[in-house]
C-alpha positions in Angstrom: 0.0 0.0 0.0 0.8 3.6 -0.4 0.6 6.0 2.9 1.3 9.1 3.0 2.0 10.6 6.7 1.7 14.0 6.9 3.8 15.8 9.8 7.7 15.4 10.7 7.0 15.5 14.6 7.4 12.7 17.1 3.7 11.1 16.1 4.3 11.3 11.9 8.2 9.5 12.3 6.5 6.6 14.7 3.8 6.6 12.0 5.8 6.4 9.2 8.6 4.2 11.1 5.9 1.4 11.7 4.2 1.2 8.2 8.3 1.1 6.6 8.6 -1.9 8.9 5.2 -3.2 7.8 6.8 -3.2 3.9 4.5 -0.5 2.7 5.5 2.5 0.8 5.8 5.6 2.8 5.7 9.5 1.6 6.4 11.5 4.6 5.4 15.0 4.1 6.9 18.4 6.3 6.9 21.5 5.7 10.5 22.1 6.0 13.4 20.0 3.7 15.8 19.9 6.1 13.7 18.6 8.5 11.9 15.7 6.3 15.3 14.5 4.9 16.3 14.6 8.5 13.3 12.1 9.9 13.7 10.1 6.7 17.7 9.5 7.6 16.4 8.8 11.3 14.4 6.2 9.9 16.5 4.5 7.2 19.0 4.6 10.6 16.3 2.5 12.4 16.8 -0.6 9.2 20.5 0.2 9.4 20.9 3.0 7.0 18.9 0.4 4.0 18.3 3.0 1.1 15.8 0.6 -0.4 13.5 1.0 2.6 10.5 1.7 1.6 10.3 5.8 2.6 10.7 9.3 1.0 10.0 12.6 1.8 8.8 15.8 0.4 7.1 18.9 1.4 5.0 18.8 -1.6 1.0 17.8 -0.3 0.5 16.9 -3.8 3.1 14.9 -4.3 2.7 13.1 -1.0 -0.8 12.1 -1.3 -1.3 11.6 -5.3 -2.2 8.0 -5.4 -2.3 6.9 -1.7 -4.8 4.4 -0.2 -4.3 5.8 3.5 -3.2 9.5 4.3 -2.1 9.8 8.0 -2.6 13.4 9.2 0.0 13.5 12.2 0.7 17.3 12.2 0.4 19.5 14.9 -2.0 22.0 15.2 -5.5 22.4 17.0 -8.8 21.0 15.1 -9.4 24.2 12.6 -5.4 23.2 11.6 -6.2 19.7 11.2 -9.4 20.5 9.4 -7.8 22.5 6.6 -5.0 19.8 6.1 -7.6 17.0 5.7 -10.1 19.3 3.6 -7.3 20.2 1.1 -6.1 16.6 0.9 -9.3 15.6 -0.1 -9.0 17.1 -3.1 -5.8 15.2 -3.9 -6.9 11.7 -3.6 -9.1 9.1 -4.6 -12.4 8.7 -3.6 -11.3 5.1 -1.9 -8.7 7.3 0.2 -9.0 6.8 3.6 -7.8 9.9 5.8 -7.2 8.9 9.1 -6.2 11.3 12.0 -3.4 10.4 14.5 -3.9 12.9 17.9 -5.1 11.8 20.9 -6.1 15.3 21.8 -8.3 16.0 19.3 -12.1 14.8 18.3 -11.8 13.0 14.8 -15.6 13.8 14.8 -14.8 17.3 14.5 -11.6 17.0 12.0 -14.2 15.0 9.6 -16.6 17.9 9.4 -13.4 19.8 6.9 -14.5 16.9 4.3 -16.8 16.6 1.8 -16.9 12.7 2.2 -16.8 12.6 6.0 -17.4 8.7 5.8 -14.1 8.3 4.9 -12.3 9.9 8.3 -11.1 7.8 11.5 -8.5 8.5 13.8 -5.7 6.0 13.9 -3.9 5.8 17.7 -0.3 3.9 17.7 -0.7 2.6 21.4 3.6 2.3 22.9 4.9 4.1 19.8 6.3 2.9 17.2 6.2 -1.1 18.1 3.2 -1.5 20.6 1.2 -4.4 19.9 -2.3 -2.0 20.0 -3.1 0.5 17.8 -6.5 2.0 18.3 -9.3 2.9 15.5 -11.0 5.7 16.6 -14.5 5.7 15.2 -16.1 8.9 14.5 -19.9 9.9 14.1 -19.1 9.9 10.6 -17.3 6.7 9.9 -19.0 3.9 8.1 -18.6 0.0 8.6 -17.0 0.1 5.3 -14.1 2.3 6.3 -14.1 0.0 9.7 -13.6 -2.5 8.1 -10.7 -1.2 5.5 -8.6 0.4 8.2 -9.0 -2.6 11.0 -7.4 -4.7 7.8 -4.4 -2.4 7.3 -3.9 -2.0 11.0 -3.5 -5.6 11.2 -1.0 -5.3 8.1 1.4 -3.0 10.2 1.3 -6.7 13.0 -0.8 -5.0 15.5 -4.0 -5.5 16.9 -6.8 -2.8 16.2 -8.8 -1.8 18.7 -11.9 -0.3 17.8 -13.4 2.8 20.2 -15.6 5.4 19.9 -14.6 9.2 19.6 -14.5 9.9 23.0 -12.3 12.4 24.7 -8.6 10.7 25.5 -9.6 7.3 23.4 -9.4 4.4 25.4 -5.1 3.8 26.0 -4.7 7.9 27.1 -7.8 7.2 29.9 -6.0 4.1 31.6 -2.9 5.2 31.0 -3.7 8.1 33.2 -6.0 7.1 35.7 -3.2 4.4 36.5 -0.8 7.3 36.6 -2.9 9.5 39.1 -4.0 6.7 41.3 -0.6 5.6 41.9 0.9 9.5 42.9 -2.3 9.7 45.0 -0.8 6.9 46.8 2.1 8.7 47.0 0.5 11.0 48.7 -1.5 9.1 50.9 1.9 7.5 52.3 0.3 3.8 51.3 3.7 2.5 49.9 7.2 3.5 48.6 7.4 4.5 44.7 8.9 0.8 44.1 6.9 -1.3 45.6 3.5 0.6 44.3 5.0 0.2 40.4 6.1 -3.6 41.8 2.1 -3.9 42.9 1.6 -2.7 39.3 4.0 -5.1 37.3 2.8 -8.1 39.5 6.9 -9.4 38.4 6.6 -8.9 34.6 9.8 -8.0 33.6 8.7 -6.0 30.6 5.9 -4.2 32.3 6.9 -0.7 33.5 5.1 0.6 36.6 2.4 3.9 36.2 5.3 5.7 38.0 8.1 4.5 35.8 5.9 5.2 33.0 5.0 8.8 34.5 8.5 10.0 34.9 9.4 8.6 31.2 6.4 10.3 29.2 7.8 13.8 31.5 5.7 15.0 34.4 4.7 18.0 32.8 3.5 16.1 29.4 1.6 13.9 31.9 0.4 17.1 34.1 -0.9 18.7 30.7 -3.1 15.9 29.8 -4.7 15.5 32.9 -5.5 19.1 32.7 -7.2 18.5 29.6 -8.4 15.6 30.4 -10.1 17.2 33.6 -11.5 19.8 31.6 -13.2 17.2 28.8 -14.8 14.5 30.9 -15.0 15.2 34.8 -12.7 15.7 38.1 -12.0 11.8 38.3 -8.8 12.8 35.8 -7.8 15.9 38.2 -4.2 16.4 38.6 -3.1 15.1 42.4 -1.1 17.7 43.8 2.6 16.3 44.2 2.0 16.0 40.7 1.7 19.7 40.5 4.3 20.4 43.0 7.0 18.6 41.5 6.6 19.9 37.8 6.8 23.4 39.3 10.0 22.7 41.6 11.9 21.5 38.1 11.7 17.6 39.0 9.7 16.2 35.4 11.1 12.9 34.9 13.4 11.5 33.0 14.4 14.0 31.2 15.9 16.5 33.9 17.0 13.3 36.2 14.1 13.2 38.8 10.7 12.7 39.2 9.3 10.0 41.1 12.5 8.3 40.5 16.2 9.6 40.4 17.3 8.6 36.4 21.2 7.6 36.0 22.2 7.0 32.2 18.0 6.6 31.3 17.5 3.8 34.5 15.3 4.9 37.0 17.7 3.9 40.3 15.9 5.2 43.7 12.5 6.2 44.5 13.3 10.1 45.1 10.7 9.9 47.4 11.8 8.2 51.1 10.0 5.1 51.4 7.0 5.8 54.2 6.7 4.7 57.3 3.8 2.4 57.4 3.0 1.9 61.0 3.0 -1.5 63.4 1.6 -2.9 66.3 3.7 -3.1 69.0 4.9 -5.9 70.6 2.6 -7.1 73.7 4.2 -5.5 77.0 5.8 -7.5 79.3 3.1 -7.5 82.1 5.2 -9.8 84.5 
């Protein structure tokens, strides 16, 4: 098949990384040369530098989409951005052209509203970017079986699972990904157990299995911080940001990236808890009434 993946960011490489692997032929669209030749070298690097993988880049639309059977919009931008992409594609393609949307902050529902033929329009979630074994088909109020049907087929093509949910503020990965996240800081908070042995609780000794607090310092408190804020604002108060959350993005300590968070981070290992371990309380012993 031919995609086109439209954006150079973080989302459109891991987009356009995953259907190379898949052995379909990628055109990955930016605005800026440089920068497209530059995530097309980052990903030829990923299949050791092989020039006959199957990618190029241009910052032509036109030339990106002429012909393609899926256009993946992964640019960034609010809805009215994503709505003028996906509205000026459509004049570009086929009528059997699916266009799918990849943001997890966005409604497709509202994206699909830019087309003429909103029946062709689904969202498209890579779940644990770019190899996760889930990628999620977001269905809008547009989408028909038909287009179901087509893009549940190619996500199987790129050797994942589709999982099909409706267009629904944070999807269905983002909401459990999070609630896990805040739960486990609120006990944190509430001094239930130390930072290990709440993401050991988690794991249940699956090696391969990050804890929510692991996972928390490695998507960057703030990032983390951001989407509960949004998520808060979307659904309800049940995805309120707990406080230490707060607290520690504003003293500087966001993850990975700067070295601490829940965790202190040596050489991209999370060592020690950064928090001490509480003191969970004990009976003592029976007094010696003798």
């Amino acid at each position: 098949m031919i995609v086109a993946v439209l954006g150079t960011g973080q989302r459109g490489r891991d987009v356009a990384q995953r259907c190379v692997r898949a052995g379909h032929e990628v055109r990955l669209r930016g605005t800026d040369a440089s920068d497209v030749m530059d995530r097309v070298d980052e990903i030829r690097r990923a299949f050791n530098r092989d020039l006959s993988a199957g990618i190029d880049g241009t910052t032509g639309l036109e030339s990106a989409v002429s012909g393609s059977d899926v256009v993946i919009d992964a640019t960034n931008g609010g809805t009215e951005s994503h709505r003028e992409v996906v509205a000026e594609t459509e004049t570009m393609v086929e009528d059997e052209t699916i266009i799918a949307v990849s943001d997890t902050s966005l409604s497709v529902t509202a994206v699909a509203t830019g087309l003429r033929s909103p029946d062709r329009a689904v969202g498209l979630n890579l779940v644990d970017p770019p190899d996760g074994a889930i990628v999620e088909v977001v269905i809008a109020e547009q989408t028909t079986a038909a287009t179901r049907d087509r893009v549940t087929d190619f996500v199987k093509s790129l050797d994942a699972s589709p999982v099909v949910v409706r267009d629904t503020p944070g999807f269905a990965a983002l909401r459990l990904e999070l609630a896990a996240i805040a739960e486990a800081i609120r006990m944190v908070e509430d001094a239930v157990a130390g930072i290990r042995d709440i993401d050991r609780t988690f794991e249940r000794g699956e090696s391969d299995r990050d804890g929510p607090l692991v996972r928390a310092d490695r998507h960057g408190l703030e990032t983390v911080l951001t989407a509960l804020e949004d998520l808060s604002k979307r659904l309800d108060e049940r995805f309120a940001p707990p406080a230490l959350l707060r607290q520690k993005v504003a003293d500087g300590q966001r993850g990975a990236v700067t070295g601490e968070g829940f965790y202190v981070w040596e050489d991209g290992t999370p060592t020690t808890g950064a928090e001490p371990d509480p003191d969970v309380p004990t009976r003592d012993s029976e007094p010696d009434l003798r």
